[in-house]
C-alpha positions as CSV (number, residue, x, y, z in Angstrom):
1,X,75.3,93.5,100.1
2,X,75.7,94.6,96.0
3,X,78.7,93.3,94.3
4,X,79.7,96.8,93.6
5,X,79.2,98.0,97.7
6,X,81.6,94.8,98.4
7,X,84.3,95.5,96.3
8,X,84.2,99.3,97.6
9,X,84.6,98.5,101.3
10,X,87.2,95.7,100.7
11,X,89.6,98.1,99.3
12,X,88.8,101.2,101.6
13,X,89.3,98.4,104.4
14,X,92.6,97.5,102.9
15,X,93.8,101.0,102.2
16,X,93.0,101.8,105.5
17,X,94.9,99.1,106.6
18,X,97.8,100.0,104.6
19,X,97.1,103.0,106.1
20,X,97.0,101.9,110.0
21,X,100.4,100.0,109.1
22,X,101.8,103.1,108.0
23,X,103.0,101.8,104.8
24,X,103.1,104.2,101.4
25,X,102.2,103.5,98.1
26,X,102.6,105.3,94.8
27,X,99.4,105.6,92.7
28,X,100.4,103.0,90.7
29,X,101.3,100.2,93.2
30,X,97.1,101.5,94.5
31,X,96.1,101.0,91.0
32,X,97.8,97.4,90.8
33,X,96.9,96.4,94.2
34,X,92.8,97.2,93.6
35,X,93.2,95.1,89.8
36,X,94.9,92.3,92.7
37,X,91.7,93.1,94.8
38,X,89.0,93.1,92.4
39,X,90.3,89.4,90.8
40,X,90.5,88.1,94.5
41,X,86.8,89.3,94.8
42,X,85.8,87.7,91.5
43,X,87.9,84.6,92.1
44,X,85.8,84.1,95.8
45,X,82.3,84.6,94.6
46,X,82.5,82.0,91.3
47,X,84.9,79.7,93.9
48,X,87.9,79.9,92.2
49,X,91.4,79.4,92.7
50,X,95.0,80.4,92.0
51,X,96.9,78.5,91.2
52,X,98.8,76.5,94.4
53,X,102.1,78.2,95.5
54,X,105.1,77.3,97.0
55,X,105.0,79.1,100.5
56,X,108.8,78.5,100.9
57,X,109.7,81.6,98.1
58,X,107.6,83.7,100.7
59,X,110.3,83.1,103.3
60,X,111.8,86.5,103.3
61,X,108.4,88.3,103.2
62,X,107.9,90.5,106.5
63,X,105.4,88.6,109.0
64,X,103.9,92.3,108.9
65,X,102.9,92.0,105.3
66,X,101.9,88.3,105.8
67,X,100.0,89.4,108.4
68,X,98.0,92.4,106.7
69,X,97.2,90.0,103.3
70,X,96.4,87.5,106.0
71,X,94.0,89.7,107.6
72,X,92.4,91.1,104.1
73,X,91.9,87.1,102.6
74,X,89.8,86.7,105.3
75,X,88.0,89.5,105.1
76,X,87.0,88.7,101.4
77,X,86.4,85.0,102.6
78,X,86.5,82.1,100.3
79,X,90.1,82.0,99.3
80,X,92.7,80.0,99.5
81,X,95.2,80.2,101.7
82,X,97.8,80.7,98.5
83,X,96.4,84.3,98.0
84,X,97.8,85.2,101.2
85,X,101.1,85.2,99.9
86,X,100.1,86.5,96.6
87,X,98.7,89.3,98.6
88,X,101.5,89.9,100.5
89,X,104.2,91.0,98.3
90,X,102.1,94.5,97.6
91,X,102.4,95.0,100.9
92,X,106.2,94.4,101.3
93,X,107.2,96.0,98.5
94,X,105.1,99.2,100.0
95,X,107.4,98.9,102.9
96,X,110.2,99.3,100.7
97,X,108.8,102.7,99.5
């Protein structure tokens, strides 16, 4: 699978997902969750990593959202667990929409 044919299903799987989960987001938060996407992407093929977080300031994120960001981190593979939660606040804050 190209680089370019990745990228484009990860984000149609998570916009669909978003989607699916009924949550709404403004063209910006789209625009700033695919940037998010496309570093995740680059960040798992050269075996990168953010840096570690403290999963303790994610304590009043929605299991929902924790769940979805769960769901697309494994779904790009090779991450670290820390992107999760990284992940996860686009989500939340779409439920706040």
């Amino acid at each position: 699978m190209t680089t370019v044919y990745k990228r484009k299903k990860i984000v149609e799987y998570t916009l669909n997902e978003l989607e699916k989960a009924e949550l709404k987001m403004s063209e910006l938060q789209i625009v700033i969750l695919v940037n998010h996407l496309e570093a995740m992407i680059t960040r798992a093929e050269n075996g990168e990593a953010v840096m570690p977080v403290d999963a303790n300031l994610f304590t009043e994120v929605s299991q929902r959202s924790l769940n979805l960001a769960e769901q697309v981190v494994e779904t790009i593979g090779q991450l670290a667990k820390d992107e999760l939660y990284l992940l996860s606040i686009h989500f939340e804050t779409a439920a706040q929409n």
